[in-house]
C-alpha positions as CSV (number, residue, x, y, z in Angstrom):
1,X,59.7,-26.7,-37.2
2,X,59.5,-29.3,-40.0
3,X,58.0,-32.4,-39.0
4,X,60.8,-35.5,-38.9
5,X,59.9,-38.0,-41.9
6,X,59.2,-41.6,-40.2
7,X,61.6,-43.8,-40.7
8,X,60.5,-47.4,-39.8
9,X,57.0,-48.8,-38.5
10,X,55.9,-48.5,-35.2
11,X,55.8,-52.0,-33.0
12,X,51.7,-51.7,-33.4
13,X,52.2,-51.7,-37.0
14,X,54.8,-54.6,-37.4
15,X,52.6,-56.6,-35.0
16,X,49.8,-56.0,-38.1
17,X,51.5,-56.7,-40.8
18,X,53.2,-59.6,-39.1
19,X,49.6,-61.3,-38.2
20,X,48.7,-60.4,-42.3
21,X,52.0,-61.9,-43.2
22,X,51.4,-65.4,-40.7
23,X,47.4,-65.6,-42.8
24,X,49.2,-65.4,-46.4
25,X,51.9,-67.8,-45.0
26,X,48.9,-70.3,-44.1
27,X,47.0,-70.5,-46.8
28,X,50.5,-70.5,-49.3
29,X,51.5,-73.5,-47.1
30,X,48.4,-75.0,-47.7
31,X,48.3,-74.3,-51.6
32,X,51.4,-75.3,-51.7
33,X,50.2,-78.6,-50.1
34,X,47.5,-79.0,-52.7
35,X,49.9,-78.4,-55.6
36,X,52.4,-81.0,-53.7
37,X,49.8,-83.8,-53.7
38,X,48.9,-83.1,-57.1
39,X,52.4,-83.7,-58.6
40,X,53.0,-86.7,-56.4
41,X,49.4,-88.2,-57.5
42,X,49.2,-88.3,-53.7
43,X,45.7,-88.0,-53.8
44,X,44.3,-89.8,-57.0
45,X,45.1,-92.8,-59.5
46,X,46.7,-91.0,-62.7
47,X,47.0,-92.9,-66.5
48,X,48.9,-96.3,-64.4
49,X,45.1,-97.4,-63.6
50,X,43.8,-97.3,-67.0
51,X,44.3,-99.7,-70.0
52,X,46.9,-98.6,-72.4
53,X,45.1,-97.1,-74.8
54,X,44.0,-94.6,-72.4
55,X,47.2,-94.6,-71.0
56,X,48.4,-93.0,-74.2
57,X,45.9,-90.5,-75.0
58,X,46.0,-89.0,-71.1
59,X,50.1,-89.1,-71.1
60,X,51.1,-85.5,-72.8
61,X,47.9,-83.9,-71.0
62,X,49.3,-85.7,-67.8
63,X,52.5,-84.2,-68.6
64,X,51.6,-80.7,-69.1
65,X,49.5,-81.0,-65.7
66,X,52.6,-82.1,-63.9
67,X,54.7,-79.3,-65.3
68,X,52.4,-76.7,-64.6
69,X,52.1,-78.0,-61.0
70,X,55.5,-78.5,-61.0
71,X,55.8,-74.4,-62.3
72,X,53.1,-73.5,-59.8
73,X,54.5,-75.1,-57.0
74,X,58.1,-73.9,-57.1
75,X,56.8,-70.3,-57.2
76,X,54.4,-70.8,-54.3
77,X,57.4,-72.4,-52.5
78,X,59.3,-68.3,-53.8
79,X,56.3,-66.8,-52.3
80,X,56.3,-68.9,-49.2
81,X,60.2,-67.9,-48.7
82,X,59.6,-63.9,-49.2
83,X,57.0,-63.9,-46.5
84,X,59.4,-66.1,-44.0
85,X,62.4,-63.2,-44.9
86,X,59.2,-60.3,-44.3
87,X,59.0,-62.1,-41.1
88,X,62.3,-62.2,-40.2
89,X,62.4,-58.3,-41.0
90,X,59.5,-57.8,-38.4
91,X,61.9,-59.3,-35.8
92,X,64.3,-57.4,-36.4
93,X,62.8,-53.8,-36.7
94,X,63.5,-53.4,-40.4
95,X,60.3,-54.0,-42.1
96,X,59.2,-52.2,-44.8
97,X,62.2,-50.1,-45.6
98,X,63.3,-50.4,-48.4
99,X,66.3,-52.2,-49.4
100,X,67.6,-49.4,-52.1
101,X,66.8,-46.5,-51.1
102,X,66.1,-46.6,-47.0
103,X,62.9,-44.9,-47.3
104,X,59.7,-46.2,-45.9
105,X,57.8,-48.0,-48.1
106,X,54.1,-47.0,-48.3
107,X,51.7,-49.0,-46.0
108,X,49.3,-49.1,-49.0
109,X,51.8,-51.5,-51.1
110,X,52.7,-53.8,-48.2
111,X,49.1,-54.6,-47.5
112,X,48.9,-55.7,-51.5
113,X,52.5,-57.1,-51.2
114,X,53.3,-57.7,-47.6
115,X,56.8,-59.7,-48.9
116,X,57.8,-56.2,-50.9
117,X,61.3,-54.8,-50.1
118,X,61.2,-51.7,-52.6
119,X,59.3,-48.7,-53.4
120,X,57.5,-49.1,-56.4
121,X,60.3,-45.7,-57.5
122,X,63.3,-48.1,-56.6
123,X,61.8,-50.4,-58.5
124,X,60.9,-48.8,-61.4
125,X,63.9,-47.3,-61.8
126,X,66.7,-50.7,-62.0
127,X,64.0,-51.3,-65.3
């Protein structure tokens, strides 16, 4: 008799990857916090403290600064949204399967990419 192919996680696993998934949501929250205070110059005195002169010189490097935290931040806030969907999977029963083909998706990729909702196949394959 063939042996049935698994077709979701156990509870024991979910309840794993779920405790992974609430450690990456932390410390993205957190980053994202960081990234946050640095765009709002929350935490320091920016180019308005300094003569104009300086004020000048610093601007397009303050610029660039603020539009990569700006980049940085809105995909932390991505990353911080996929793991709160992975979550909401966990609840209800449907983590790791993946959304294309049904199949399980390998424990090995959700531990790199707990937030993953395809094979790497499925994926591959829409390139």
């Amino acid at each position: 008799m063939a042996e049935r192919e698994k077709t979701r996680y156990t509870d024991a696993e979910l309840a794993e990857f779920k405790e992974l998934i609430l450690k990456k949501l932390e410390v993205a929250r957190s980053d994202y916090e960081l990234l946050r205070a640095t765009i709002t110059h929350a935490d320091n005195n920016d180019t308005e403290d300094t003569s104009p002169t300086f004020k000048v010189l610093e601007e397009g490097a303050s610029t660039l600064s603020k539009e990569e935290c700006e980049r940085l931040a809105s995909h932390q806030m991505k990353f911080i949204r996929n793991l709160e969907m992975a979550l909401v999977r966990i609840e209800h029963k449907t983590y790791g399967i993946c959304k294309t083909t049904g199949k399980l998706i390998p424990r090995e990729r959700l531990l790199r990419v707990p937030h993953a909702t395809e094979t790497i196949e499925a994926k591959e394959a829409r390139r």
